[in-house]
C-alpha positions as CSV (number, residue, x, y, z in Angstrom):
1,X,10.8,-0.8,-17.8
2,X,8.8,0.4,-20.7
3,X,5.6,1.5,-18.6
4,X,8.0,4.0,-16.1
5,X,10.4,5.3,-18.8
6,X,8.0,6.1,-21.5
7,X,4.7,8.7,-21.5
8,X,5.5,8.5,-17.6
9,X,9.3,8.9,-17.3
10,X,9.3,12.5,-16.9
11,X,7.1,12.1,-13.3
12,X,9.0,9.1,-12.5
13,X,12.6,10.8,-13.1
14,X,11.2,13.9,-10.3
15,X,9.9,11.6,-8.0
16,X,13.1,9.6,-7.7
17,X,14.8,13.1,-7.3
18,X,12.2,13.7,-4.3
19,X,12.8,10.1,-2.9
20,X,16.7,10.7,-2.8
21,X,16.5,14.4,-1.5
22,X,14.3,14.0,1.4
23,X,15.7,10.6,1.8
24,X,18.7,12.2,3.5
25,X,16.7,13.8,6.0
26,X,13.7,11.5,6.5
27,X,15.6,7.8,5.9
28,X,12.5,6.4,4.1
29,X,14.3,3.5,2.0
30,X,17.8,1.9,2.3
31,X,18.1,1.9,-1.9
32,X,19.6,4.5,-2.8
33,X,21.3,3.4,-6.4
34,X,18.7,5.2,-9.1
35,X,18.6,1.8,-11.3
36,X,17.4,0.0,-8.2
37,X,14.7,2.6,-7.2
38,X,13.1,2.2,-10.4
39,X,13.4,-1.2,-10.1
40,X,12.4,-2.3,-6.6
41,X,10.1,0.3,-6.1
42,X,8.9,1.6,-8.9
43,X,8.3,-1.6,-11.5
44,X,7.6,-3.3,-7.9
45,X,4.8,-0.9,-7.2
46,X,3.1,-0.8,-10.7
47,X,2.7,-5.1,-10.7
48,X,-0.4,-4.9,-9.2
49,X,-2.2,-2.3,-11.4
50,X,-4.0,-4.8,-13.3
51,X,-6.1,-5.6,-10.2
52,X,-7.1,-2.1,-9.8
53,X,-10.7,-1.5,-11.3
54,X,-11.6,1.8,-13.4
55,X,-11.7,5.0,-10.6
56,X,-10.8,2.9,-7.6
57,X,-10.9,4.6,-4.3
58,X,-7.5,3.2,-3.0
59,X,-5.9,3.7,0.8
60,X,-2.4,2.8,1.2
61,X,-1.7,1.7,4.8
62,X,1.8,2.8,6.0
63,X,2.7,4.9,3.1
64,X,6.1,5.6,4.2
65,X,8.4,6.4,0.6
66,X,5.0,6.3,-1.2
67,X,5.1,2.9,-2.7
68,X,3.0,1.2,-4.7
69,X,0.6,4.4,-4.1
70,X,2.8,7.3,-5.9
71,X,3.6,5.2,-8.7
72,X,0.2,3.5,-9.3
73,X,-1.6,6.9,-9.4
74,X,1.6,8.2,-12.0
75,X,0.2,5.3,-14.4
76,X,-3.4,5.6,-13.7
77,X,-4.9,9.0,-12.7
78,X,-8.1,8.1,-12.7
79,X,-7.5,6.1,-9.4
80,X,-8.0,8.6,-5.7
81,X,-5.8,7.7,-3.3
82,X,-5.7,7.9,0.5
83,X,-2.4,7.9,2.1
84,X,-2.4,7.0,6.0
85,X,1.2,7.5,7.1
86,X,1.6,7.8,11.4
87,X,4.8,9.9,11.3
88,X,4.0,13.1,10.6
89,X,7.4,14.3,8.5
90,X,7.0,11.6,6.0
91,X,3.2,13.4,5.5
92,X,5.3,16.7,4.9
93,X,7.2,14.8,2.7
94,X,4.1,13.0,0.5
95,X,2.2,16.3,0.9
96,X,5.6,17.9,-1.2
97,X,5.5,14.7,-3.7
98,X,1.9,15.3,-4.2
99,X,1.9,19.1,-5.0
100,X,4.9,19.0,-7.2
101,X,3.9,15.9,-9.4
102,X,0.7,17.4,-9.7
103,X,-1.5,14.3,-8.3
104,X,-5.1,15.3,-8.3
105,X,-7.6,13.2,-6.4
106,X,-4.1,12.2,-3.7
107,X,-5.2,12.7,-0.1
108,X,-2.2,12.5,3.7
109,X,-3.9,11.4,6.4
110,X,-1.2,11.9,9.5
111,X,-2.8,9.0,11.4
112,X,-2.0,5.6,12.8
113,X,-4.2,3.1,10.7
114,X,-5.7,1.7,13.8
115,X,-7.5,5.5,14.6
116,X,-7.9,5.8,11.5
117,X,-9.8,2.8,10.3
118,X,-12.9,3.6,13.7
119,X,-13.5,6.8,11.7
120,X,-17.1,6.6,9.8
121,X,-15.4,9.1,7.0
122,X,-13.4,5.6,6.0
123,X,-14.5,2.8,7.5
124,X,-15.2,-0.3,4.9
125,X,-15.6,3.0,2.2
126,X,-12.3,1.9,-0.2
127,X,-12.6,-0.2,-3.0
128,X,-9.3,-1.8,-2.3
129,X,-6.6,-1.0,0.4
130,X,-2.9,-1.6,-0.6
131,X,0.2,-2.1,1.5
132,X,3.8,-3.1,0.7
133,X,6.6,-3.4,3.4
134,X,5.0,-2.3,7.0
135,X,3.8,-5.8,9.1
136,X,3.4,-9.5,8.5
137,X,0.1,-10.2,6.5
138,X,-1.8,-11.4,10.0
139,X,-0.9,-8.0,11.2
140,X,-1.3,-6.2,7.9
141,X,-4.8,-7.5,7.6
142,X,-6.3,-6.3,10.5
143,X,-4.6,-2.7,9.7
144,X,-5.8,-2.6,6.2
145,X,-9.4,-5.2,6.3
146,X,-11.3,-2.2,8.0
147,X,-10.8,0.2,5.7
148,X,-12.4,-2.0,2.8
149,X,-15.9,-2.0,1.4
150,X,-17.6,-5.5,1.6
151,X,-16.9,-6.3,-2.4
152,X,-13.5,-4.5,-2.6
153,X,-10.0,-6.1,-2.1
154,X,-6.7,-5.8,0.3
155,X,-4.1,-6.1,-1.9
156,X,-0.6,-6.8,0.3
157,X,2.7,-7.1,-1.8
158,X,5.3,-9.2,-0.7
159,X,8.5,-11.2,-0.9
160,X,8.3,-15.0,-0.6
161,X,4.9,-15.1,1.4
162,X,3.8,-18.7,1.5
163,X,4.5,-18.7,5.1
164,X,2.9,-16.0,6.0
165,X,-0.6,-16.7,4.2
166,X,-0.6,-20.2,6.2
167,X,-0.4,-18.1,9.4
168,X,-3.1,-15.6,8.2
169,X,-5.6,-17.5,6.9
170,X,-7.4,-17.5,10.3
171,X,-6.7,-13.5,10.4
172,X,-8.4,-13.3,7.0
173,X,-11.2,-14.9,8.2
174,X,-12.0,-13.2,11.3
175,X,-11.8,-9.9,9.4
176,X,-14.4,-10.7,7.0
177,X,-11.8,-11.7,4.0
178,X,-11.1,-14.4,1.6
179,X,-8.2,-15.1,-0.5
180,X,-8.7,-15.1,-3.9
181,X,-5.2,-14.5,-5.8
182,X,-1.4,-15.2,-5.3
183,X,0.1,-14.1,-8.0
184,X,4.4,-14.6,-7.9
185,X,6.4,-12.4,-10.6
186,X,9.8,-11.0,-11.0
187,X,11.5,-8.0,-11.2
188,X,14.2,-7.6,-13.6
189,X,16.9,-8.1,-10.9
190,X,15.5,-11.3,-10.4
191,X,13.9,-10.8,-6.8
192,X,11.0,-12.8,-6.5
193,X,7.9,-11.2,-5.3
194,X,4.3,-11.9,-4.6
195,X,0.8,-9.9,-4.6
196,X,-1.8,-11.5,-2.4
197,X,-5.5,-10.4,-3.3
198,X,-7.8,-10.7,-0.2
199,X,-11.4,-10.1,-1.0
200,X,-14.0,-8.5,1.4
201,X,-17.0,-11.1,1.8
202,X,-18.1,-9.7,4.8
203,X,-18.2,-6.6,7.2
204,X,-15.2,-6.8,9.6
205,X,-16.3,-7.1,13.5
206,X,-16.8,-4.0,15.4
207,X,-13.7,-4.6,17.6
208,X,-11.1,-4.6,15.0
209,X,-8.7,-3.2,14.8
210,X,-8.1,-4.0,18.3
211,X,-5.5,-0.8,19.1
212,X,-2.9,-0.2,21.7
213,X,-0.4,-1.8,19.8
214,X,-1.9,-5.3,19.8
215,X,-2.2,-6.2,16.1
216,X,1.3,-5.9,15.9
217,X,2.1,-7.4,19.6
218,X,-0.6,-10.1,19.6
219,X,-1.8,-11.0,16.0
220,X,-4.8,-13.0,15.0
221,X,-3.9,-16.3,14.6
């Protein structure tokens, strides 16, 4: 807890007041108990700073609460951040989080990632996309692959995943990825949790994402 309660607690304690305010009128998470928000969300978030390279662009797919993006860039402000988030009063809501933390280099984009990953402004231009909570990893990959530079990493945070890697691997593939890490950990609560570190080895095909609903309806497999 030392790393969100020390030179950072300050911005931690006012985003959790943010969280739980608009919370009420937005429903973006079912924790509600303070102790739990800095644990499943905030530590949770944070795990996978250590993969994060020196001034990173980053683009966090689904942003939803802000998680791991908010608290990644309250640790490390050298990192720029682009949040894609489809619904537009969760952007008001980032866009308020943002201002009042005082996050330079923290960009909304009110977009679904599928639109957003054909535009030339950020296709395969991030250093490393990250994305905790939204779609199974098949899914999340061909939201999130696109977006990375050939080099950078997809970085998806997740409970017990075994599973779902076995049923991605394919999906990795197609989208130009290769897995390089699983790394398991565990919060203080005990939940188990897992990072899985996709690396871009190749440009993703033209055609992906596929749109209309299909990554989610029809996954790559």
């Amino acid at each position: 807890m030392d790393m969100i309660s020390g030179e950072y607690g300050e911005k931690f304690e006012n985003f959790k007041n943010l969280l739980l305010d608009y919370n009420n009128k937005f429903n973006l998470t079912a924790i509600t108990d303070e102790k739990e928000v800095y644990i499943k969300h905030f530590l949770d978030s944070v795990a996978g700073e250590s993969f994060l390279i020196p001034n990173a662009s980053v683009v966090e797919i689904g942003s939803g609460g802000g998680f791991p993006s908010i608290p990644l860039k309250i640790i490390r402000d050298d990192l720029q951040f682009l949040l894609v988030e489809s619904t537009g009063k969760k952007c008001g809501y980032l866009q308020t989080v943002v201002d009042k933390l005082n996050l330079n280099g923290v960009q909304v984009k009110n977009a679904r990632a599928e639109d957003a990953a054909r535009e030339v402004i950020y296709r395969e231009k991030f250093d490393f996309a990250v994305a905790r909570a939204v779609a199974r990893l098949n899914t999340l990959c061909e939201y999130c692959m696109p977006f990375v530079r050939v080099g950078g990493k997809f970085i998806a945070y997740k409970g017990d995943a075994e599973e779902e890697i076995k049923e991605a691997a394919n999906a990795i593939k197609i989208l130009g990825g290769e897995l390089e890490t699983v790394q398991s950990y565990e919060l203080p609560n005990s939940e188990k949790r897992t990072l899985i570190v996709i690396k871009k080895v190749a440009h993703t095909p033209r055609q992906y994402p596929r749109g209309q609903g299909k990554e989610r309806k029809a996954p790559l497999i």
